[in-house]
N, C-alpha and C positions, 0 to 999 in steps of 0.2 A: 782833116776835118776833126779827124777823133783827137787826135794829140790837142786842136787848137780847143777842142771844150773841155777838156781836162786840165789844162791852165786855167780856163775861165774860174772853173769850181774849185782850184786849189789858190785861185788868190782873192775869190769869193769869201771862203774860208778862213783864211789867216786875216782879212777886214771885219769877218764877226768876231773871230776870237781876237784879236788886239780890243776892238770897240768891247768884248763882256769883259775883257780885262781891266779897262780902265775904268769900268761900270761900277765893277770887283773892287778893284783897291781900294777905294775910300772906307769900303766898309770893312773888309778886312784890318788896314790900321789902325780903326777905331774897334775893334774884338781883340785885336792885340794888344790894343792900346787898355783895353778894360781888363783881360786877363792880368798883363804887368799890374795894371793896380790893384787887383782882388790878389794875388801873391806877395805883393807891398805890403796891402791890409793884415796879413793871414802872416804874415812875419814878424810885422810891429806889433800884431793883437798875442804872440805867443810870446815875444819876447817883455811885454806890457805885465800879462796872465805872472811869466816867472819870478818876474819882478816885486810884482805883488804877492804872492807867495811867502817870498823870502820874506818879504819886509811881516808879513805877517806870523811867519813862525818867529822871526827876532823879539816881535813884541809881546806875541804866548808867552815867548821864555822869561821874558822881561817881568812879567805878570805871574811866572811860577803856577801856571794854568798846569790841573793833572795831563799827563800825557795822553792816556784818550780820548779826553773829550779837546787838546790841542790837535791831533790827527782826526778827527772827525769833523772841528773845524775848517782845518787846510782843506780837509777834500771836499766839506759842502761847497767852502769858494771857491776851489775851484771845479767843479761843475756847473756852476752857475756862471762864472765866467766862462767856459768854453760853450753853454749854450749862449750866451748873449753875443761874443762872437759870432757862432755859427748863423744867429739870428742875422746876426748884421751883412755877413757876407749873402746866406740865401736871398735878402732885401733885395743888395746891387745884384743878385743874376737874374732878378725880377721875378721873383717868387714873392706870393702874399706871407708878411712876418703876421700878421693876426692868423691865419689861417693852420699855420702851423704850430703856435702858441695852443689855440684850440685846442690842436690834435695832441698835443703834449698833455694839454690838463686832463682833458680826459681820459687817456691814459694812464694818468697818476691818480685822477679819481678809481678805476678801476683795481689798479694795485692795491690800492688802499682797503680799497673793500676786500679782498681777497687774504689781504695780511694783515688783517686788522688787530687780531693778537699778537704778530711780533710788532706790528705798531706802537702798542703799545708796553710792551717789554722796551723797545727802541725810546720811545718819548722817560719810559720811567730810567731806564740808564743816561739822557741827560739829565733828565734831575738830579740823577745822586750825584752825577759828576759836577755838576753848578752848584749844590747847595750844600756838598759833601757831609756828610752827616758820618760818614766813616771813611776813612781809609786806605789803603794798603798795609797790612800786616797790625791792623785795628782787630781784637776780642771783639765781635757784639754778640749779642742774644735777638732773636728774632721769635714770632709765634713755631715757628717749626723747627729750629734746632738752633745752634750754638757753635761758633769756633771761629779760625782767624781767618780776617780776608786776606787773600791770594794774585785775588787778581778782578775787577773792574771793569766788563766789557761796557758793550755799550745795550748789550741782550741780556747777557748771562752776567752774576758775580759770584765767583767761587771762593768757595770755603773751606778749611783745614778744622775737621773737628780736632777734639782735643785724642784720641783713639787714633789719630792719622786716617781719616777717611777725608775723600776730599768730595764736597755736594756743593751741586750747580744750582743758583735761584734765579728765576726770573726776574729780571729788576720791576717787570711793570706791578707786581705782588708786594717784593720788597720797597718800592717806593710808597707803598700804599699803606704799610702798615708799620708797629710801632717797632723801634729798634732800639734797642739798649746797649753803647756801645763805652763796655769797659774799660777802654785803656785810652779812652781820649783825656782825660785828666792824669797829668803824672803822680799824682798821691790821694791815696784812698782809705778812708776810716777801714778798722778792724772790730767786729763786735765779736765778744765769745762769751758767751753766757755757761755758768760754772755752778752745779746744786753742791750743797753741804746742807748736813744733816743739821737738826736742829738743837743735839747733844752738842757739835763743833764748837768753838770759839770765832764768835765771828770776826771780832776786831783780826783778832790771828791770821784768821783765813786772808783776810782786805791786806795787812800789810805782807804774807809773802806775795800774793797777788801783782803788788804794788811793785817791790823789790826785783823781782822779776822781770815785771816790764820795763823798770826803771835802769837795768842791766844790760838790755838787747840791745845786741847794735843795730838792728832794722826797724827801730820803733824810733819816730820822731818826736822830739820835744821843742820845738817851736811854742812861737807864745800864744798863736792860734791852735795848738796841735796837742797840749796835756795831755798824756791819758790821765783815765778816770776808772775809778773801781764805786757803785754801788750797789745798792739791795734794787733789785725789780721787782719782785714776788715774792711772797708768803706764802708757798701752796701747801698739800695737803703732808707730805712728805720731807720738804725739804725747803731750805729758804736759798734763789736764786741770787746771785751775784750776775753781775755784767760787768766785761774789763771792755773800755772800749780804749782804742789804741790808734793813731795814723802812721800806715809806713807806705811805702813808692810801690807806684802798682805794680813793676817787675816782681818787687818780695812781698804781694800778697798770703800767695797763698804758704811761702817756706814761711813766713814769720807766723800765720794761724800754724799749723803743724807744729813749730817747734814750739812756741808756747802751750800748748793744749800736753803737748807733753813732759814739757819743765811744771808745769802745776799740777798733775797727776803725781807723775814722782816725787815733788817735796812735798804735799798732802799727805801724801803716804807716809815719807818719812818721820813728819809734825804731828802724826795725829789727827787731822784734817779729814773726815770721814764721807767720802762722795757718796749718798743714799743712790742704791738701786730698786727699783720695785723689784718685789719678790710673796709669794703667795703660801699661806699655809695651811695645808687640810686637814680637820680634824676627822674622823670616822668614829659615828658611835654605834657602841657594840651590841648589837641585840640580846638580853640575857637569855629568853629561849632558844633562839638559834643556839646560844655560847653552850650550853645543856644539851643541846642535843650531839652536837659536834663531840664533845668529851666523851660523849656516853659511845658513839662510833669508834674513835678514837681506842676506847678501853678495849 
């Protein structure tokens, strides 16, 4: 009796479990059947993502784009493509894409507010990388100090003063304000302005002047580029000259230097007399004091 209802329930049993089974499979195939294609998706979308990538650093390079705002680009696209995939795949496993878009933005709204200063450090480093107003290894002058750029993030751009110190600026500052950048032109006027006395010989003075600069190999004579020697001022001492000169912004500042001292030495030499201020005191002598002094004296 016992054996026969222990058959009963063990082929009771294997009729429910064949019937859940067959219940099962369909749905099963078709979660398999969805997996294989969200792994499909998720292979084509990476292999899609790399693709695009490449093609888009080829056409950076193509374009001579500066190097960090080309790597700030690749990674903006792609994060924007790996969230747009990711969007796509969470869709098919039936998750709301509005709903998590939401949660995204508001998050980003949130960052934002939080970092709003290096935001905008961030925003002023692509400007200067889009509208380049200077360089790498560009002289500017800035309201705060001076010296060569180094290097261009997309926060920070660093600078080599001329004393070898090296300072970090904020780009969202520097974007904002006025920049003066010396060696974006490769030739640059020279002015040196020169007193002589008013005993001197002016003509004199103008043609070694002239001879001078007419001699230097780092002074350019182009037929836009003369130099020129005249009178600026009459002042109260001495009458000013100006030598204005063009030579290549490399040999700025060796060509002021060595002329400032080839005209001092042959002034000297010629006769050519450079007025210094200079002060003279007279002291007048009290005649009673001077009587009285002598008489202690004696």
């Amino acid at each position: 009796m016992i054996i026969g209802y222990c058959l009963f329930k063990t082929e009771l049993f294997s009729v429910n479990l064949s019937d859940m089974m067959q219940s099962r499979i369909p749905g099963l195939l078709k979660f398999g059947a969805q997996i294989l294609y969200l792994l499909l998706l998720l292979l084509v979308g990476l292999r899609l993502i790399g693709w695009l990538k490449n093609m888009l650093s080829k056409s950076f390079c193509r374009m001579e784009m500066e190097l960090g705002l080309r790597k700030f680009l690749i990674s903006l696209a792609t994060v924007c493509m790996y969230t747009f995939l990711a969007l796509i795949i969470a869709e098919k496993l039936g998750f709301n894409a509005a709903s998590i878009v939401a949660v995204i933005g508001s998050a980003g709204v949130a960052i934002a507010l939080s970092l709003q200063e290096s935001l905008s450090n961030f925003a002023g480093g692509i400007v200067i990388l889009v509208c380049k107003p200077f360089l790498v290894g560009d002289y500017i002058i800035t309201p705060s100090l001076e010296g060569t750029v180094q290097d261009i993030g997309l926060i920070y751009t660093h600078l080599l003063t001329f004393d070898n110190k090296m300072s970090v600026i904020p780009n969202g500052g520097l974007a904002n304000s006025s920049i003066t950048n010396v060696t974006a032109e490769n030739q640059r006027r020279l002015d040196i302005p020169i007193d002589i006395s008013y005993d001197s010989d002016l003509k004199k003075a103008k043609e070694i002047i002239f001879e001078l600069i007419d001699t230097h190999a780092s002074v350019l004579h182009e037929e836009e580029r003369l130099p020129e020697v005249f009178v600026t001022a009459l002042g109260n001492n001495a009458i000013t000259l100006s030598a204005r000169v063009w030579t290549a912004t490399s040999d700025y500042w060796t060509t002021k230097f060595d002329l400032l001292e080839q005209i001092k030495i042959t002034f000297d030499r010629e006769g050519i007399v450079i007025p210094y201020q200079q002060m003279n005191v007279y002291i007048k002598e009290n005649p009673a004091q001077s009587k009285t002094d002598r008489r202690k004296h004696k």
